[in-house]
py3Dmol code that shows the C-alpha trace and the ligand (Angstrom):
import py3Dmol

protein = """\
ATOM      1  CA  UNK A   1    -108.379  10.734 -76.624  1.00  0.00           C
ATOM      2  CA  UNK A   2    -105.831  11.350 -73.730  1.00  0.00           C
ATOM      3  CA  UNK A   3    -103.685  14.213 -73.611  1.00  0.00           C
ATOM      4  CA  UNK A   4    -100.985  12.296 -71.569  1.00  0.00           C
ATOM      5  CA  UNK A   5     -98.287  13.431 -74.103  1.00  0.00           C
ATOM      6  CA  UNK A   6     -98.444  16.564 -75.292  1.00  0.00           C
ATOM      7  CA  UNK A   7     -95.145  16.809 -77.004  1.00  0.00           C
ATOM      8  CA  UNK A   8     -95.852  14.208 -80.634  1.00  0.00           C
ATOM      9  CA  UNK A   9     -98.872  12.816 -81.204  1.00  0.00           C
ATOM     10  CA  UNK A  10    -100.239  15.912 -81.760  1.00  0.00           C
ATOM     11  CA  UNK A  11     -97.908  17.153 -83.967  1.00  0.00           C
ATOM     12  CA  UNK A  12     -99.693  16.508 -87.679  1.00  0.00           C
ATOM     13  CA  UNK A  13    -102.980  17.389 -86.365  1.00  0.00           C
ATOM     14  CA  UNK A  14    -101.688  20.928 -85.414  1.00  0.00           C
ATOM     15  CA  UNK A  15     -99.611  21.145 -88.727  1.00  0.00           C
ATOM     16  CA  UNK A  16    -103.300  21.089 -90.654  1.00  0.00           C
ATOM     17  CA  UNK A  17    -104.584  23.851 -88.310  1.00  0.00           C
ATOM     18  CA  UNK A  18    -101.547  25.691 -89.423  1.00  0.00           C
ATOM     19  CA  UNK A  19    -101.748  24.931 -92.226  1.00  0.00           C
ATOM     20  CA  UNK A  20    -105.691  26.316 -92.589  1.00  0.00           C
ATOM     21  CA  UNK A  21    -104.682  29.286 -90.874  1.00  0.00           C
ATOM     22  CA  UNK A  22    -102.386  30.370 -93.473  1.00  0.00           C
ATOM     23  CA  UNK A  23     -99.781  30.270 -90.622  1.00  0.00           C
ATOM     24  CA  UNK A  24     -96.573  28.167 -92.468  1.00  0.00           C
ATOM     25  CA  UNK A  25     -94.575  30.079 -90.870  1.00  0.00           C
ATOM     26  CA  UNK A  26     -95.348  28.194 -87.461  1.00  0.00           C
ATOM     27  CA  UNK A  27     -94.786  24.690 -89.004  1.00  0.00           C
ATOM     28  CA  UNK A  28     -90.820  25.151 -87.856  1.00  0.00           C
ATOM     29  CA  UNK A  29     -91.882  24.948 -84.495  1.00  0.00           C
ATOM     30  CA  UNK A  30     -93.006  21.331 -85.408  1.00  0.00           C
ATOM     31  CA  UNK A  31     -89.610  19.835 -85.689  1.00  0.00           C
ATOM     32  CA  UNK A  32     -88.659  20.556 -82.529  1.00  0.00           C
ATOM     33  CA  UNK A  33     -88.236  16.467 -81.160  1.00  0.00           C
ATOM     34  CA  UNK A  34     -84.884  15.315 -81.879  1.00  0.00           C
ATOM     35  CA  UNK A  35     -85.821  12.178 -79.733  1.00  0.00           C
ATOM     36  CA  UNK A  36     -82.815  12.738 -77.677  1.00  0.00           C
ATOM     37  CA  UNK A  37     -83.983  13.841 -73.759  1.00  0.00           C
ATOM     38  CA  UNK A  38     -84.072  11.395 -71.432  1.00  0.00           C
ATOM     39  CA  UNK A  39     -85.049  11.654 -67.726  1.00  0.00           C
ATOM     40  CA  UNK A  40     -87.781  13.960 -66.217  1.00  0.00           C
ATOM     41  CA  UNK A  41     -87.990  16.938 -68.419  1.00  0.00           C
ATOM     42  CA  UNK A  42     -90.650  17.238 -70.659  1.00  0.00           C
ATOM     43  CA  UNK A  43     -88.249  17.427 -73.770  1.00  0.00           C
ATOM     44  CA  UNK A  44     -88.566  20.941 -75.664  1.00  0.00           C
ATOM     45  CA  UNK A  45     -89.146  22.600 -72.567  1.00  0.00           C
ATOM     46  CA  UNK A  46     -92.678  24.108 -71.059  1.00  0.00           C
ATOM     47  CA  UNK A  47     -95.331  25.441 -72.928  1.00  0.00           C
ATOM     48  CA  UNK A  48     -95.725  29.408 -72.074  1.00  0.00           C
ATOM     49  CA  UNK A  49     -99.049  30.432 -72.275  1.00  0.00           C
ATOM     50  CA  UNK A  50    -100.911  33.801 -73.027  1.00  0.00           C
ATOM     51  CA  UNK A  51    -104.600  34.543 -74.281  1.00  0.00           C
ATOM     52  CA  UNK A  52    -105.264  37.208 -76.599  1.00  0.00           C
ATOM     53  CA  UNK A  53    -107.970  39.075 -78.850  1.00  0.00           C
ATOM     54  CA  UNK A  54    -111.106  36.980 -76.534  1.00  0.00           C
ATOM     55  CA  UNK A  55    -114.646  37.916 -77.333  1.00  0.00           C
ATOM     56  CA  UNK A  56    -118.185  36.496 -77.793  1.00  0.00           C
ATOM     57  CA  UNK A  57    -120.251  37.174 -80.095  1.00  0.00           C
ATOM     58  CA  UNK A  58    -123.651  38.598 -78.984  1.00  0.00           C
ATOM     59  CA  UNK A  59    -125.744  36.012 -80.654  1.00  0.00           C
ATOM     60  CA  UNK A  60    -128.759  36.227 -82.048  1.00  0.00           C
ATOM     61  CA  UNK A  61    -130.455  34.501 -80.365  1.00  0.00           C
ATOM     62  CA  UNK A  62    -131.041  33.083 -76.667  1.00  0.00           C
ATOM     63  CA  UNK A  63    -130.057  29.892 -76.254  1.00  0.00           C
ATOM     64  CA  UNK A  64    -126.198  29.794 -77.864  1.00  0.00           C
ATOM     65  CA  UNK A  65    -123.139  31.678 -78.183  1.00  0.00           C
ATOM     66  CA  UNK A  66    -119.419  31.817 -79.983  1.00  0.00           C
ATOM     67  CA  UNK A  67    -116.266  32.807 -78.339  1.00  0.00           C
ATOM     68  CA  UNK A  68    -113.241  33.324 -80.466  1.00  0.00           C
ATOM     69  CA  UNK A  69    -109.564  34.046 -78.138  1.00  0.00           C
ATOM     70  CA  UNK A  70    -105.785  33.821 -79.768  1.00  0.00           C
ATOM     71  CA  UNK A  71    -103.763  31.494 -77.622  1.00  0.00           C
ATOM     72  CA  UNK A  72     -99.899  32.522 -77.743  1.00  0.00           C
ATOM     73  CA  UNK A  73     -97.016  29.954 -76.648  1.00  0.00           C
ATOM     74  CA  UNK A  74     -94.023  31.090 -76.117  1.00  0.00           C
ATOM     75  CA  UNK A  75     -92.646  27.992 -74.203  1.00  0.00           C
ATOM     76  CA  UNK A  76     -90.899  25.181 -76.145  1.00  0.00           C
ATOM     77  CA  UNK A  77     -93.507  22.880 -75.387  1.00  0.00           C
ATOM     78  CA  UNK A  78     -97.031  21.929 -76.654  1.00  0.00           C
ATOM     79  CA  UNK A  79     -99.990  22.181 -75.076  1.00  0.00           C
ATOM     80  CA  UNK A  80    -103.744  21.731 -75.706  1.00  0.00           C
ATOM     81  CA  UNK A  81    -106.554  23.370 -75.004  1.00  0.00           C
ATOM     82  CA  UNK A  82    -109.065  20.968 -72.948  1.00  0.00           C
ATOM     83  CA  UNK A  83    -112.065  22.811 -72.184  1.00  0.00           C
ATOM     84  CA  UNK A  84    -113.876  26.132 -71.236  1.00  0.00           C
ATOM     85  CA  UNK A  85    -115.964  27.124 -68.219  1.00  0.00           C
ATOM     86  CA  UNK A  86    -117.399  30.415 -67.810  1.00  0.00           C
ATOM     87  CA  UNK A  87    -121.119  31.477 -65.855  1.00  0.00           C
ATOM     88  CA  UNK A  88    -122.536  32.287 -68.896  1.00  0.00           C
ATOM     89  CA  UNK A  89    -123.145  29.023 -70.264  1.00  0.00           C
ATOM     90  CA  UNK A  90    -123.149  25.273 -68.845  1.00  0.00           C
ATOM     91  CA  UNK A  91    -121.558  23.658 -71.450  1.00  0.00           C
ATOM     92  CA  UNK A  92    -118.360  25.164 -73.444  1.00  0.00           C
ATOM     93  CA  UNK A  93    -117.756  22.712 -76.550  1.00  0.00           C
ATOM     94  CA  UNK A  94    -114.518  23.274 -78.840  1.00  0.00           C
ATOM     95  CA  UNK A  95    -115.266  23.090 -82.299  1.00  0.00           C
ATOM     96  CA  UNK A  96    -113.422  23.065 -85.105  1.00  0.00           C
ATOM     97  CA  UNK A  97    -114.479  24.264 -88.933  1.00  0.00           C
ATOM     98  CA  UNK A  98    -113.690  22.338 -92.527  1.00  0.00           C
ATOM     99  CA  UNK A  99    -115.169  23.961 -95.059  1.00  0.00           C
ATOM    100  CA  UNK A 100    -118.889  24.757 -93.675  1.00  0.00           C
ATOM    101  CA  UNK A 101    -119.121  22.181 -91.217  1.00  0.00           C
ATOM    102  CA  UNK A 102    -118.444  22.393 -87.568  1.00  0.00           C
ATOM    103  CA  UNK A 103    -116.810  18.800 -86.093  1.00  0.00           C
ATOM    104  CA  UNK A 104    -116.652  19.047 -82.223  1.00  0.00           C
ATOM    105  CA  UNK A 105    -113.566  18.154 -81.223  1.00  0.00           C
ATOM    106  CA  UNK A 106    -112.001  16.849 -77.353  1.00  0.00           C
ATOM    107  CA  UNK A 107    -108.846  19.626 -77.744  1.00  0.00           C
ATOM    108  CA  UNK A 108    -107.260  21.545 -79.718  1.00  0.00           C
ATOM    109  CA  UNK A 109    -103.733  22.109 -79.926  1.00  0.00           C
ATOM    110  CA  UNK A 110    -101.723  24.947 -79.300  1.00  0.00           C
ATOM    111  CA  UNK A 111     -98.359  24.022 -80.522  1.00  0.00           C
ATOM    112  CA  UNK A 112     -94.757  25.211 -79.159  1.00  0.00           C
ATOM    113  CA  UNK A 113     -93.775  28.145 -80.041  1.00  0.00           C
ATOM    114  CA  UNK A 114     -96.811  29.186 -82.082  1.00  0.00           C
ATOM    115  CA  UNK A 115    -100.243  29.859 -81.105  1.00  0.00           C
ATOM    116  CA  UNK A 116    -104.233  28.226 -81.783  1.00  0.00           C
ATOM    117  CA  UNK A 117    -106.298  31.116 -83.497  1.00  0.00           C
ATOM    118  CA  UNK A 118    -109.878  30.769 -82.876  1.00  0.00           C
ATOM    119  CA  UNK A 119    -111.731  33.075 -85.453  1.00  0.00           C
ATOM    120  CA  UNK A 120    -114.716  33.609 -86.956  1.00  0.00           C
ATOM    121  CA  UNK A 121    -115.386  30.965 -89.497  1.00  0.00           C
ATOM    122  CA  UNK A 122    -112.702  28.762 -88.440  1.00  0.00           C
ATOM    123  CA  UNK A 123    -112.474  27.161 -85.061  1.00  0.00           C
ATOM    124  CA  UNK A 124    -114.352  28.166 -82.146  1.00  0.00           C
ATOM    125  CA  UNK A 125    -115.648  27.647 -78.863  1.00  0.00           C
ATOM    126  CA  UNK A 126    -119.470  26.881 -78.750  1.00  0.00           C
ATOM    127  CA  UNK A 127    -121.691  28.062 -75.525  1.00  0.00           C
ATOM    128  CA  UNK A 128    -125.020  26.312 -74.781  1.00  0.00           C
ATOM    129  CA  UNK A 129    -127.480  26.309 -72.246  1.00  0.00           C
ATOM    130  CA  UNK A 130    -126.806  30.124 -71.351  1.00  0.00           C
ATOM    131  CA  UNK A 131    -128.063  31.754 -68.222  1.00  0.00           C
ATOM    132  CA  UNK A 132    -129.313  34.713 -70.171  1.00  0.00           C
ATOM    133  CA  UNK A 133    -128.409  36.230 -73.112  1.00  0.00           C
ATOM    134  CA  UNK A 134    -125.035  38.424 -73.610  1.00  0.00           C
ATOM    135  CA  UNK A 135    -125.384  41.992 -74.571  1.00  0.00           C
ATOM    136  CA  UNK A 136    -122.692  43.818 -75.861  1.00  0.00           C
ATOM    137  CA  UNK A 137    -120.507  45.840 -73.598  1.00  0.00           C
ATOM    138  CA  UNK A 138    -120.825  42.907 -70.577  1.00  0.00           C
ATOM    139  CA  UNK A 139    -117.935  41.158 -69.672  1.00  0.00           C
ATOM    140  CA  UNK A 140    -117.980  37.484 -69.588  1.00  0.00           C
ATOM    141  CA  UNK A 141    -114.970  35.197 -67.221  1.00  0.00           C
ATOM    142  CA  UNK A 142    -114.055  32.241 -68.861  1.00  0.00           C
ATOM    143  CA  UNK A 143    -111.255  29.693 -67.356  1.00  0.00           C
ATOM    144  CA  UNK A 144    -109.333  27.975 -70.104  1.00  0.00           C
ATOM    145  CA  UNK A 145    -107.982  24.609 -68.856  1.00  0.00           C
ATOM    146  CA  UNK A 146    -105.397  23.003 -70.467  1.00  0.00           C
ATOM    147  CA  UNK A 147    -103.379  19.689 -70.824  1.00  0.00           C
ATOM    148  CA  UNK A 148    -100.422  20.978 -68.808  1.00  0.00           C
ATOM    149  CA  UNK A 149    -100.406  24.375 -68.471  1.00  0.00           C
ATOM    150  CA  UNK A 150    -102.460  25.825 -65.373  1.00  0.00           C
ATOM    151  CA  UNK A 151    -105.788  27.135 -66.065  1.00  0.00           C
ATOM    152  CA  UNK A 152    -105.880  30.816 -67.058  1.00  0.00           C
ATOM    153  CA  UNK A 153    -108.806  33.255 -66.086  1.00  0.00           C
ATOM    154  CA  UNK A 154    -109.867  35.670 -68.277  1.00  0.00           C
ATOM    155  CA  UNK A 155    -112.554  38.732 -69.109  1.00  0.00           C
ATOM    156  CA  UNK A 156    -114.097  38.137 -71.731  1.00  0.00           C
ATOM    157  CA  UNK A 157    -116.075  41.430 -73.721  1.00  0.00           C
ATOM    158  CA  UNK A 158    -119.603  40.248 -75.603  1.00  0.00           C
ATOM    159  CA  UNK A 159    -119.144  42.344 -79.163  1.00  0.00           C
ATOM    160  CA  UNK A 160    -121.767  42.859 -81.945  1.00  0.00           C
ATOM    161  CA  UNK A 161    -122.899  40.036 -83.433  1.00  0.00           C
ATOM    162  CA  UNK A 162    -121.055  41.517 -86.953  1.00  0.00           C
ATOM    163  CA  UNK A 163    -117.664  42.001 -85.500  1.00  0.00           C
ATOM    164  CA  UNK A 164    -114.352  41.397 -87.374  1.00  0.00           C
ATOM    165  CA  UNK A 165    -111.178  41.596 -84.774  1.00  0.00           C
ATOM    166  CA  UNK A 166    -108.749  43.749 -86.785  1.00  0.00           C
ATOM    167  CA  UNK A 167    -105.198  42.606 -87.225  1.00  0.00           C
TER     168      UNK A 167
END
"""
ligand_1 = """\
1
CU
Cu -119.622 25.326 -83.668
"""
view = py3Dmol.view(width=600, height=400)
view.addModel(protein, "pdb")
view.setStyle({"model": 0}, {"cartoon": {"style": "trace"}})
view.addModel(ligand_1, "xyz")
view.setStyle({"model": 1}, {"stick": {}})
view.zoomTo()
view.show()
């Protein structure tokens, strides 16, 4: 699994996140590689990234966590999501859903012009080995790396352990 090229091979897994999401819609961003570009560029352009919507969940119990974040691309290039580091935990593991069962996964796309939705019951990041348990109303910083895209720092609130983001 190396993310050397963002731009194609991960082009059919992203279509079945899409595709899961309800998202169609996004699956015109997919057709974006015409082939054509030759020297240095990075074909479609660079991927434009912005996080949205991030919380954790305070969990019930000590020892594990779930954080759930939008991320938006604006750039005509993919990108992936690599992995998460934050104080709270020692170990950030992305996770995707199928049905009822959680595969751990090495990235997860975030595809140009679109965006990867992680959401309650779908896929998520997984915190484990906490330093102490999240209550809600802390703030948590997490640092999303990413395949080509420079890490991005963010806050992250802890909500109750029954929230629903509303969109
Ligand atoms: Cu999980």
């Amino acid at each position: 699994m190396t993310p050397a090229a963002p731009g194609i091979p991960g082009v059919r897994k992203a279509a079945a996140v899409v595709l899961a999401l309800g998202l169609s819609a996004a699956l015109a961003a997919c057709s974006g590689d015409d082939g054509g570009g030759g020297g240095g560029g990075k074909g479609g352009g660079d991927p434009k990234l912005s996080v949205t919507g991030a919380y954790v969940s305070q969990p019930p119990m000590t020892d594990m966590a779930a954080g759930y974040l939008t991320v938006r691309n604006a750039g005509g290039g993919a990108d992936e999501l690599t992995s998460v580091t934050t104080p709270l935990a020692s170990e950030v593991t992305l996770h995707t859903t199928k049905g009822t069962r959680m595969k751990q996964v090495s990235s997860l796309d975030v595809p140009a012009d679109s965006r990867l939705e992680l959401s309650s019951g779908g896929d998520h990041l997984m915190l484990t080995n906490l330093s102490h348990r999240p209550k809600v109303g802390e703030k948590v910083s997490f640092t999303l790396h990413f395949a080509t895209s420079d890490p991005i720092e963010i806050k992250v609130p802890v909500e109750p352990t029954t929230y629903r983001p509303k969109d």
